[in-house]
C-alpha positions in Angstrom: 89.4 4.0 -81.6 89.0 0.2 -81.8 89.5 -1.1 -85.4 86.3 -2.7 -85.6 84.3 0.6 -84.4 86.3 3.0 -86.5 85.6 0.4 -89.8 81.6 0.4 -88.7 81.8 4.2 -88.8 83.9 4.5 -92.0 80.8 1.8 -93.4 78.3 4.0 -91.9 79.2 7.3 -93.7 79.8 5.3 -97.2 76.8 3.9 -96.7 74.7 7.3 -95.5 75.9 8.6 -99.6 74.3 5.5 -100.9 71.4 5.2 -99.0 68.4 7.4 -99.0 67.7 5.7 -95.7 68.9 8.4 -93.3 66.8 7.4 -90.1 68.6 4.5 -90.2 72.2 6.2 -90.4 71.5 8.3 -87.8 70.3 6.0 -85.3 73.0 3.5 -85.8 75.7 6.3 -86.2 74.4 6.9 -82.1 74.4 4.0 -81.2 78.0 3.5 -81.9 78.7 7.3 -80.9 77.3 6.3 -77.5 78.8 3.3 -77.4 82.8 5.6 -77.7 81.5 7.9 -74.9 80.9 10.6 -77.4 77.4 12.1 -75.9 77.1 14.8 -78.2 77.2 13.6 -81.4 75.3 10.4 -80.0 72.3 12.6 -78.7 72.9 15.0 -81.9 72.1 11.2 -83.9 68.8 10.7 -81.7 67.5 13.5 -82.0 67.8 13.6 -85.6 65.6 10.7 -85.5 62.9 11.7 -83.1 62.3 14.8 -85.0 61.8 13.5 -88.1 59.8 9.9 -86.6 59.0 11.3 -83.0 57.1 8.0 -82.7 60.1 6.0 -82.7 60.3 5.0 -79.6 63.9 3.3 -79.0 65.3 6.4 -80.4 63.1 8.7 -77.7 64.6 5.9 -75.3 67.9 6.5 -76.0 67.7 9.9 -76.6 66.7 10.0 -72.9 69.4 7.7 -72.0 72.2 9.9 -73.6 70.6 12.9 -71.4 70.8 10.6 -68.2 
């Protein structure tokens, strides 16, 4: 994994125990998932996110994407 994803990711989970903000996490924790090739956990992320805020539409966008 390239340094600079794998310190996002580490940054991402510290920051998912601080935060209350979870929506957030998991939308950006997909995007970078995606980003790796890992299409599972990415469209595990998005989907997270649509259920909770099924109005949000980038994540319905890239939950559709992932599928593609």
């Amino acid at each position: 994994m390239n340094d600079n994803i794998e310190a996002a990711v580490n940054l991402l989970a510290k920051g998912k125990k601080k935060s209350i903000n979870t929506l957030l996490y998991n939308f950006s924790h997909g995007v970078i998932m995606f980003r790796l090739g890992l299409l599972k956990e990415a469209l595990e992320d998005f989907s997270k996110v649509t259920r909770e805020n099924p109005k949000e539409k980038l994540a319905v966008f890239n939950t559709g994407l992932t599928l593609f």
